[in-house]
N, C-alpha and C positions, 0 to 999 in steps of 0.2 A: 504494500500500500504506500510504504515511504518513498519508495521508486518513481512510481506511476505519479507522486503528489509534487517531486520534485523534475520530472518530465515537462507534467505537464506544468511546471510555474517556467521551466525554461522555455517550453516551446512558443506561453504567452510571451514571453522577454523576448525570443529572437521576432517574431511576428507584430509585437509594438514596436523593435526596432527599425525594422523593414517598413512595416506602413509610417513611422514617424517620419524617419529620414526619406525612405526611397518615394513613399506617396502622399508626403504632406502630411499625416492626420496630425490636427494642433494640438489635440485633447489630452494627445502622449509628452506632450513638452518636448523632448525630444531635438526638433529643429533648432540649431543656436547652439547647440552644448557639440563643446570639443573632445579629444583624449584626451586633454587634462582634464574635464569635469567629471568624465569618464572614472579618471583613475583615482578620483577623489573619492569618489562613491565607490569604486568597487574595489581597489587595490587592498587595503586592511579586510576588509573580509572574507576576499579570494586568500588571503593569508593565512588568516585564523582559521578558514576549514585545510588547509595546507597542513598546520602546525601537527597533527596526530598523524602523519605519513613523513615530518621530517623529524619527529623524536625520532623515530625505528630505521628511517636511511642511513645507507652507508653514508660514509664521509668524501667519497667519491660520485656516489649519487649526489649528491647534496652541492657538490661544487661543479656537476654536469648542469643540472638547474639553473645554477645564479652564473655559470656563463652563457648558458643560452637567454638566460633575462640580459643578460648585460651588456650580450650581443643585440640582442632586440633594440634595447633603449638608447644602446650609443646608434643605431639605425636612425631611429625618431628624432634622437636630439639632431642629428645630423642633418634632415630631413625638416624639423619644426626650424629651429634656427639658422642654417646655413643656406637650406633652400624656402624657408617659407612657405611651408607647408600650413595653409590655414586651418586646416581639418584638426591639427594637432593641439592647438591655442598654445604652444610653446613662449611663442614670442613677447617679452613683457611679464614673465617671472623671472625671478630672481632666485639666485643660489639657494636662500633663505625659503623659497616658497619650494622651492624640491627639497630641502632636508624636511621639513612640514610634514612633504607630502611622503616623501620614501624611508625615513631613519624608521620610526618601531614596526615598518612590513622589511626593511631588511635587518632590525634585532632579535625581532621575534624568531624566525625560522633558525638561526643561530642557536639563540639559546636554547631550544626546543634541541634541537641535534645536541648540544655540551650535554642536556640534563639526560638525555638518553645513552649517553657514552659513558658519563657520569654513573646511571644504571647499571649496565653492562659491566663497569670496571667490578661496583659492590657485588652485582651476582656471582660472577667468576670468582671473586676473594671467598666471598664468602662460600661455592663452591668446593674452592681449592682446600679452605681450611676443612669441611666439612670431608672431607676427601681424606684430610691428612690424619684427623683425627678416628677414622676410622680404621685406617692403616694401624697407625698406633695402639688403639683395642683390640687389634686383631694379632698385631707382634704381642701384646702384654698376653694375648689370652693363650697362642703357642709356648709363651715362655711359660707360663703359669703350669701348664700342662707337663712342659718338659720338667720342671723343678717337681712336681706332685709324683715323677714317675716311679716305678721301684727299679730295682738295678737290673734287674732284672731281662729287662725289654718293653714290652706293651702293657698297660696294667689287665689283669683277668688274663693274660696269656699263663700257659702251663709253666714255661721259663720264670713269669714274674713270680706267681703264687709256690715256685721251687716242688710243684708235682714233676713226677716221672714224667720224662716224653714216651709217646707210644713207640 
């Protein structure tokens, strides 16, 4: 049911997109707004459903991602400011209005990856210790064995209890 409810809330999102921009409808608002209005509204929340896919990423996923973002955006910036690209509303912010917009969508996926490496380190230790300490019970309980033994050989063997062999 969560599927079908987030289908269909995209399928109205791409189809108000299309009739706002592509056929005018005004009712969408839509007409006037650029990628940066774009990415004002949607960039932190495309992030924050991100975040539970970049705890559990490798560290090599994770930096395949933010080069392909970073290739994207040096595109854009390229594209908004150098060629004047009006679709992009580039033109007329400032340094300060892209740290605004981009610094806690590129902290968050960071920190989200540390604390999950961070995880990974505690399980493994604690892991390895649970690991070592059973090795440990396991040598104390052979030794224990061997000290309880008679001189014999096996305990209950004929040799140990000193009966005749057959």
């Amino acid at each position: 049911m969560r599927r079908l409810l987030i289908g269909a809330g995209l399928a109205f999102l791409v189809l108000s997109i299309a009739g706002g921009y592509g056929l005018h409808w005004e009712w969408t608002g839509y007409p006037g707004n650029t990628l940066w209005d774009w990415l004002n509204l949607c960039l932190l929340p495309v992030v924050l459903s991100f975040l539970p896919l970049a705890y559990s990423m490798s560290k090599d996923w994770l930096l395949a991602v933010a080069g392909v973002s970073g290739a994207l955006l040096v595109v854009l910036l390229v594209g908004g400011y150098g060629f004047r690209w009006a679709w992009t509303g580039f033109p007329g912010n400032t340094l300060w209005d892209w740290l605004h917009l981009m610094l806690l969508p590129i902290a968050l996926p960071m920190a989200a990856h540390e604390l999950g490496e961070r995880q990974k380190r505690r399980d493994e230790a604690a892991k390895a210790a649970a690991e070592a300490e059973a090795q440990e019970v396991a040598v104390a309980a052979a030794e224990a064995v061997v000290k309880h033994e008679p001189a014999g050989g096996v305990p209950g063997s004929r040799a140990a209890t000193g009966l005749p062999h057959d």
